[in-house]
SEMI-52067 format. One record per atom (N, C-alpha, C): residue in one letter; atom name; x, y, z. Coordinates in steps of 0.001 Angstrom, whole numbers, plus 500000, padded with zeros to 6 digits. Each point is the difference from the previous one (the first is absolute). Last residue first. Example, Ala and Ser with C-alpha at 12.3 -4.5 7.8 and 13.67 -1.06 7.14 Angstrom:
BEGIN
> s:N:512850:497750:507080
> s:CA:500820:501190:500060
> s:C:499230:501090:500730
> a:N:500290:494280:499930
> a:CA:499110:501190:500000
> a:C:500900:501200:500000
% end
This chain:
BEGIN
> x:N:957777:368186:595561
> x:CA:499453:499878:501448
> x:C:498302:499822:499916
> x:N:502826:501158:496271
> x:CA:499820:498860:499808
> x:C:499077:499871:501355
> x:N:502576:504080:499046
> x:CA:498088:499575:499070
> x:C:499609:499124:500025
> x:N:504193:501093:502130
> x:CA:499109:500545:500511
> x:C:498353:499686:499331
> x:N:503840:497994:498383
> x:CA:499918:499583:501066
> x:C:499233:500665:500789
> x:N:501411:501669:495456
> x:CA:499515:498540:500358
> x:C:499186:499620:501052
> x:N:502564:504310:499932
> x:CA:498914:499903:499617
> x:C:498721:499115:499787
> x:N:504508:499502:501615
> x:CA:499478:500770:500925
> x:C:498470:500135:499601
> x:N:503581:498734:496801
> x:CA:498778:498311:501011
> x:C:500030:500736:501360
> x:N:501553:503035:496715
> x:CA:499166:498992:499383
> x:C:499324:499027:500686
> x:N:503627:503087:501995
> x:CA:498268:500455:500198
> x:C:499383:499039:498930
> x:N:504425:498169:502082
> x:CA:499684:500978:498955
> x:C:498030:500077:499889
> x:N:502929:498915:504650
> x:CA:499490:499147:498603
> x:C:499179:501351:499318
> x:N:504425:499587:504080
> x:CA:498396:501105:498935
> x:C:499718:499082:498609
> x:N:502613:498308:505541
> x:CA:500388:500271:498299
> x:C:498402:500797:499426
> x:N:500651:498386:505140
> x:CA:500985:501266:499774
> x:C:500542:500263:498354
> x:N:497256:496116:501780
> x:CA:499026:501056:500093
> x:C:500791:501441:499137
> x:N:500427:494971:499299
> x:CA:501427:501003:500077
> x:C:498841:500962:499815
> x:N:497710:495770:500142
> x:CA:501428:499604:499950
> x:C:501001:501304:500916
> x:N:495096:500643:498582
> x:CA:500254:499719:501590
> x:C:501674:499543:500186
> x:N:498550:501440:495721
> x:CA:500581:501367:500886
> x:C:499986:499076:501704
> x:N:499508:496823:496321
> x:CA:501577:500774:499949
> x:C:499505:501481:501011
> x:N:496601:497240:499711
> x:CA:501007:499121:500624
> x:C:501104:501140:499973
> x:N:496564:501727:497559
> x:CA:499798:499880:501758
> x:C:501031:499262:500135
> x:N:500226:499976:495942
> x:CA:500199:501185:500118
> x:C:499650:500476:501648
> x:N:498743:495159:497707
> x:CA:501428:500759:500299
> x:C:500498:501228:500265
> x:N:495717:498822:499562
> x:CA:500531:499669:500989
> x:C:501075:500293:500411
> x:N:497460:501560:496182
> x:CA:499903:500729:501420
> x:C:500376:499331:500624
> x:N:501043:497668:495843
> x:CA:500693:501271:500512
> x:C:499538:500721:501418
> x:N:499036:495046:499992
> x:CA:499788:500962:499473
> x:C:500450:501327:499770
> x:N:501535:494738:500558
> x:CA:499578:501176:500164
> x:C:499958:501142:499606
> x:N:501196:494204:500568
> x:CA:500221:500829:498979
> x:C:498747:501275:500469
> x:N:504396:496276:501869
> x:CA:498030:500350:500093
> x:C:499871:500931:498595
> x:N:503389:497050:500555
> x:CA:499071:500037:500944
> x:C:498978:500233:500439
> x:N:502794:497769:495443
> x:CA:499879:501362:500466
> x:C:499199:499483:501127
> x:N:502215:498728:495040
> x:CA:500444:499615:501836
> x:C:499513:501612:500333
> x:N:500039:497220:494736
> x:CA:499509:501023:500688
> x:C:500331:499601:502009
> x:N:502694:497505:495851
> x:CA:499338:499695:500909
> x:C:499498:501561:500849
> x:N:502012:496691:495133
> x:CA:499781:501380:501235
> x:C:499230:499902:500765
> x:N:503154:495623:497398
> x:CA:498948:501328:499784
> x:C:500154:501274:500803
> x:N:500871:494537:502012
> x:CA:500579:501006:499244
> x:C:499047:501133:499089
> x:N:501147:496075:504042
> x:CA:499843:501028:499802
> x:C:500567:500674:498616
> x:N:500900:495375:501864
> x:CA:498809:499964:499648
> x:C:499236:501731:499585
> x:N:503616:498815:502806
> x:CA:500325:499441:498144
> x:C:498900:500378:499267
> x:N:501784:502210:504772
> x:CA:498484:499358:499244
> x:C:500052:499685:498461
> x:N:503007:503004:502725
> x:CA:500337:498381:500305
> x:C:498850:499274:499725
> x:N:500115:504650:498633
> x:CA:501600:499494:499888
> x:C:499959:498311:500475
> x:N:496497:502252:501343
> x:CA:499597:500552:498042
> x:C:501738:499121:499775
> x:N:499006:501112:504626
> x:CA:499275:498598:499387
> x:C:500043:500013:498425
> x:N:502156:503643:501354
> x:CA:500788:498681:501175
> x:C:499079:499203:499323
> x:N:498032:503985:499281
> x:CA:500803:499849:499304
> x:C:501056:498481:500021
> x:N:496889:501453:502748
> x:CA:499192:499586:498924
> x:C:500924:499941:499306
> x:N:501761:501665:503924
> x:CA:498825:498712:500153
> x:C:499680:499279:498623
> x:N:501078:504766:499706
> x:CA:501256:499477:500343
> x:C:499669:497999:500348
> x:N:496412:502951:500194
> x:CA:500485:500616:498651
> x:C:501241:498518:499968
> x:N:498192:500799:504279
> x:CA:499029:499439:499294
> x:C:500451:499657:498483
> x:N:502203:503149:502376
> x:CA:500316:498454:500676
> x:C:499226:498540:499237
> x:N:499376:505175:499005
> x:CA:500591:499638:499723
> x:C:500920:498302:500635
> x:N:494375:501601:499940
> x:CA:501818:500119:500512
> x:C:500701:499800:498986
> x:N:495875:501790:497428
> x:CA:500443:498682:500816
> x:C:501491:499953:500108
> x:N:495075:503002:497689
> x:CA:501241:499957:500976
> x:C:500285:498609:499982
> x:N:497013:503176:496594
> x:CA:500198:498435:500738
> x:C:501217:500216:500633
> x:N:496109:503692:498210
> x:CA:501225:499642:500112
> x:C:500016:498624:500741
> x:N:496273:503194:497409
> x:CA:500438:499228:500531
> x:C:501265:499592:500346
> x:N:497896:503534:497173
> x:CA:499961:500273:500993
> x:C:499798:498878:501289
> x:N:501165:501279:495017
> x:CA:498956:498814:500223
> x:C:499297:500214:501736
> x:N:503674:502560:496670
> x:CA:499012:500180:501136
> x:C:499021:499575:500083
> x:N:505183:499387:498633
> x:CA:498993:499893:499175
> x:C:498557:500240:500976
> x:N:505326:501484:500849
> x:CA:499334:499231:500082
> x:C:498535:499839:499400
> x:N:503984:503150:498424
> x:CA:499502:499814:501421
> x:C:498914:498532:500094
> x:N:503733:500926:496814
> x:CA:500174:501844:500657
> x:C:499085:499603:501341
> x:N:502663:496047:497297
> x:CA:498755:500571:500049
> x:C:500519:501191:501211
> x:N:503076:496773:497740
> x:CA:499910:501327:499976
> x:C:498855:500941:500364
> x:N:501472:495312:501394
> x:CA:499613:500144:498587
> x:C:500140:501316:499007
> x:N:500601:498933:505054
> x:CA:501324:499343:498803
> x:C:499533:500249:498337
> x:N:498888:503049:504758
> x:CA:499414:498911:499279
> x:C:500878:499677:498800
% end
């Protein structure tokens, strides 16, 4: 993380969005006169117990740290 942060803030929401998607938005931000400021961009936005299922269904063969073992079992 560019800022220097040690870990993420635990709101326990996250926002995703492709990178194609990312890249897309950027292209119109460049040829849209009419564009300017900031602009939040996101797909979806989910829940840590989700993400923590997505990523072990992602890469069964990786070990998620017993914190969101613990999570994810109490949540069920």
């Amino acid at each position: 993380m560019g800022t220097g942060m040690k870990e993420l803030p635990q709101s326990g929401l996250f926002a995703y969005l492709h990178v194609e998607d990312l890249a897309q938005i950027h292209i119109s931000a460049l040829e849209i006169t009419k564009a300017s400021g900031r602009y939040i961009c996101y797909e979806r936005v989910v829940s840590e117990f989700e993400l923590v299922e997505l990523i072990r269904k992602l890469y069964p063969e990786r070990s998620v740290p017993s914190r969101y073992f613990i999570l994810c079992t109490h949540t069920r």
